[in-house]
N, C-alpha and C positions, 0 to 999 in steps of 0.2 A: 653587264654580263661579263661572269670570269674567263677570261685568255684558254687557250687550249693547255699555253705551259701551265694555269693553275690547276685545271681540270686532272692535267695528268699529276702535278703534285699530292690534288688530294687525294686520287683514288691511290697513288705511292704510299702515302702517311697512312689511310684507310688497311690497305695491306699488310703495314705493318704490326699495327693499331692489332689488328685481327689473330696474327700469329703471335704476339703477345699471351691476347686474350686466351688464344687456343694452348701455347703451356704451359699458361698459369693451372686451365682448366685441368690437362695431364699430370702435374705435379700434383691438385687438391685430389683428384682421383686416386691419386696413387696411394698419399701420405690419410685420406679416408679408408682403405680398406684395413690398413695397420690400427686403425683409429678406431671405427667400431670394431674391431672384433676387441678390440681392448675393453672395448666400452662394455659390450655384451659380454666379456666374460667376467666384470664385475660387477655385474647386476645380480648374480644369485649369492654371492660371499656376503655383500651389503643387505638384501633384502633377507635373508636366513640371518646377520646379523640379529637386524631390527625384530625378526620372529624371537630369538632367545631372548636377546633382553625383553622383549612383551613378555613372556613367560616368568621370567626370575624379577620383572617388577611385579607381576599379578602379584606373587606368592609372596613378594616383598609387602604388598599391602600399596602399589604405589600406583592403580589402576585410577585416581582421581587426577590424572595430568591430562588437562586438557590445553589447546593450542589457543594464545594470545593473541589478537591482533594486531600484529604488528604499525600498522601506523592507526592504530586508534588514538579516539583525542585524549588528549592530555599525556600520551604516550610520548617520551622522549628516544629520537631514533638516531641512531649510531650505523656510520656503513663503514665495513671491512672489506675491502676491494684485493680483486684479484684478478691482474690481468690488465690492458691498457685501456682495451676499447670501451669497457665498463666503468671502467674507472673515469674516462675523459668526456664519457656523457653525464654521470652524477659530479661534475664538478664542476660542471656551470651552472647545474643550481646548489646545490649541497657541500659545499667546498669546506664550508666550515664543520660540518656534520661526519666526515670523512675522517675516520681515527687511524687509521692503517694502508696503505697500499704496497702489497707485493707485484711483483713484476717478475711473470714467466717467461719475458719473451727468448731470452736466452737461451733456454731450454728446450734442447731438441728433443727426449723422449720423457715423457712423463713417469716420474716416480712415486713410488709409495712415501720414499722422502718426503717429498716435497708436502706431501694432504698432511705427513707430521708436522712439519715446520706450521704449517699457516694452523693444525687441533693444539697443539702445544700453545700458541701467543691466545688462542681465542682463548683456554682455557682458564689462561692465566690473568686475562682479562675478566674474565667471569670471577676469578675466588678474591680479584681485586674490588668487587664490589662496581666493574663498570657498566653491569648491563645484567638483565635479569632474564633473558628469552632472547634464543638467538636461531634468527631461518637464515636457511641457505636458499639461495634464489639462482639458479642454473636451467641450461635449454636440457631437453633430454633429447638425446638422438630417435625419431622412428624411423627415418626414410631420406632419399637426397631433399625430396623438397615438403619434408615436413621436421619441426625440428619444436618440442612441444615447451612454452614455460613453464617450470616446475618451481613451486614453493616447499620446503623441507623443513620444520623444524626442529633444531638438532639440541637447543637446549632450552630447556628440559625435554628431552626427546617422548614426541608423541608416538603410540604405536595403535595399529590399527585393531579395531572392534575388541577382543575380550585378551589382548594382546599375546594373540598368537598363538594362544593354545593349541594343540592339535584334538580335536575330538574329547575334549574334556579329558583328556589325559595328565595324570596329577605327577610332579618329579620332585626328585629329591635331589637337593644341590650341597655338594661338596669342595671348599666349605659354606659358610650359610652364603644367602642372598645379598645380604647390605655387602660380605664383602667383595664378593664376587662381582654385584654395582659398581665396585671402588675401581676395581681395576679393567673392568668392559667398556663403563660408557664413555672414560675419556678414549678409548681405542674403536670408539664405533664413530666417534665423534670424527676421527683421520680416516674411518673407512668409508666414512658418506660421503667427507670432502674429495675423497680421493676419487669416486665415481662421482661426484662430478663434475670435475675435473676434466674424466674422459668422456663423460657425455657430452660438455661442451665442446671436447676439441673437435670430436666429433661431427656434431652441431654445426662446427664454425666451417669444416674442409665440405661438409654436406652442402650448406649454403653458399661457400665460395664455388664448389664447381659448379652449381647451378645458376649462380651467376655469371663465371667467367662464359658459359657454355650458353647463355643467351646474349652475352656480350660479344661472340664469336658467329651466331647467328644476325644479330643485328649490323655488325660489320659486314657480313657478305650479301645482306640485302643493300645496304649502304653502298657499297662495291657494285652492286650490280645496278641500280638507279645512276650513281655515279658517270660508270663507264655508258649505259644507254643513252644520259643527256650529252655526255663526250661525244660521243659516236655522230647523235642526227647534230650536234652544234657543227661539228667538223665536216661532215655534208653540208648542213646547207655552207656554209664558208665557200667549200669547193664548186657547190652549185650555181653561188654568189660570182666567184671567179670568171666560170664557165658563160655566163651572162655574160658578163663584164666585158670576153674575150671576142664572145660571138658578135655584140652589140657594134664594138669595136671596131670588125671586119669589115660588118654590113657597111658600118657609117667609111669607111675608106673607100 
């Protein structure tokens, strides 16, 4: 059985352990609330995106793009990593298969830069002949403790049902569609990565406080089992004593 000095060590180290955990939990709160609203306020730039181009491909005639499977057989698969934590679990198996890793961690507020830099290399990867279909695989933020897998594919970008029309409403684009193609979808391609981006970070401050915030509860149930065994250990000790003294008396 541990000493009373480990007892009070570890309900010490326990407390400390706890308030830790508790402003880790305040900072992910914090830096979450800057997070999703970032997040939700690029959800309608993106998905209004994806509505126009559905539209200027219908009329382009390019309504035949349907979505690849990405690790189908005979399929050869290529990862473009962004970020650490993603990156350091596809490389213990996939190490060789990894063509790229950018690294955000530096980066305190997230930029539209930055969704350029990573649509720019992919792009340039694509007209190099190294890949023919490419998804974006990111959490989408809904809630602290729901945070949803999303698969995206951005090249050849699929768009949903009759893409996007409004009410069979027919338009006229200025100038035509292929070229108007030329210059949208490598720029839809940095507004998808760029939301998300902010879905993830999202994502990530969502799941951290709901982590650190039962890692802060588990500490004070730990604290308080702790201090209860301290308590009756150090009673009986002293009731141990009290015997000992009485016992003592009698026999003199």
């Amino acid at each position: 059985m541990p000493s009373l000095k480990d007892m009070r060590v570890r309900i010490a180290a326990t407390k400390a352990t706890q308030k830790i955990t508790k402003a880790m939990q305040m900072v992910a709160a914090s830096k979450l609330r800057r997070a999703q609203a970032a997040a939700e306020a690029a959800r309608p730039y993106a998905q209004r995106m994806m509505k126009v181009l559905g539209n200027i491909a219908a009329a382009a005639g390019n309504l035949g793009a349907r979505a690849n499977a990405l690790m189908a057989e005979g399929k050869e698969v290529r990862f473009f990593c962004v970020g650490r934590k993603g990156y350091e679990q596809l490389r213990r198996l996939y190490e060789k298969q990894i063509i790229e890793h950018i690294e955000l961690r530096a980066v305190r507020t997230l930029a539209f830069e930055h969704a350029e830099d990573i649509g720019e290399k992919i792009v340039r990867l694509y007209e190099q002949g190294a890949f023919d279909v490419c998804t974006l695989f990111f959490s989408r933020f809904r809630s602290v403790i729901a945070q949803i897998p999303t698969a995206q594919q951005i090249i050849p970008p699929v768009f949903e049902g009759d893409g996007g029309n409004d009410n069979g409403v027919v338009y006229e684009y200025e100038p035509d569609e292929d070229e108007i193609l030329v210059e949208l979808l490598p720029r839809n391609i940095c507004v998808q990565i760029f939301r998300a981006l902010l879905e993830n970070a999202a994502s990530f401050y969502g799941a951290q406080m709901t982590a650190m915030d039962n890692a802060t509860r588990n500490a004070g149930e730990m604290i308080r089992k702790q201090t209860l065994t301290y308590n009756r250990t150090r009673q009986a000790m002293i009731t141990k004593e009290l015997i000992e003294i009485i016992s003592g008396a009698e026999a003199v």
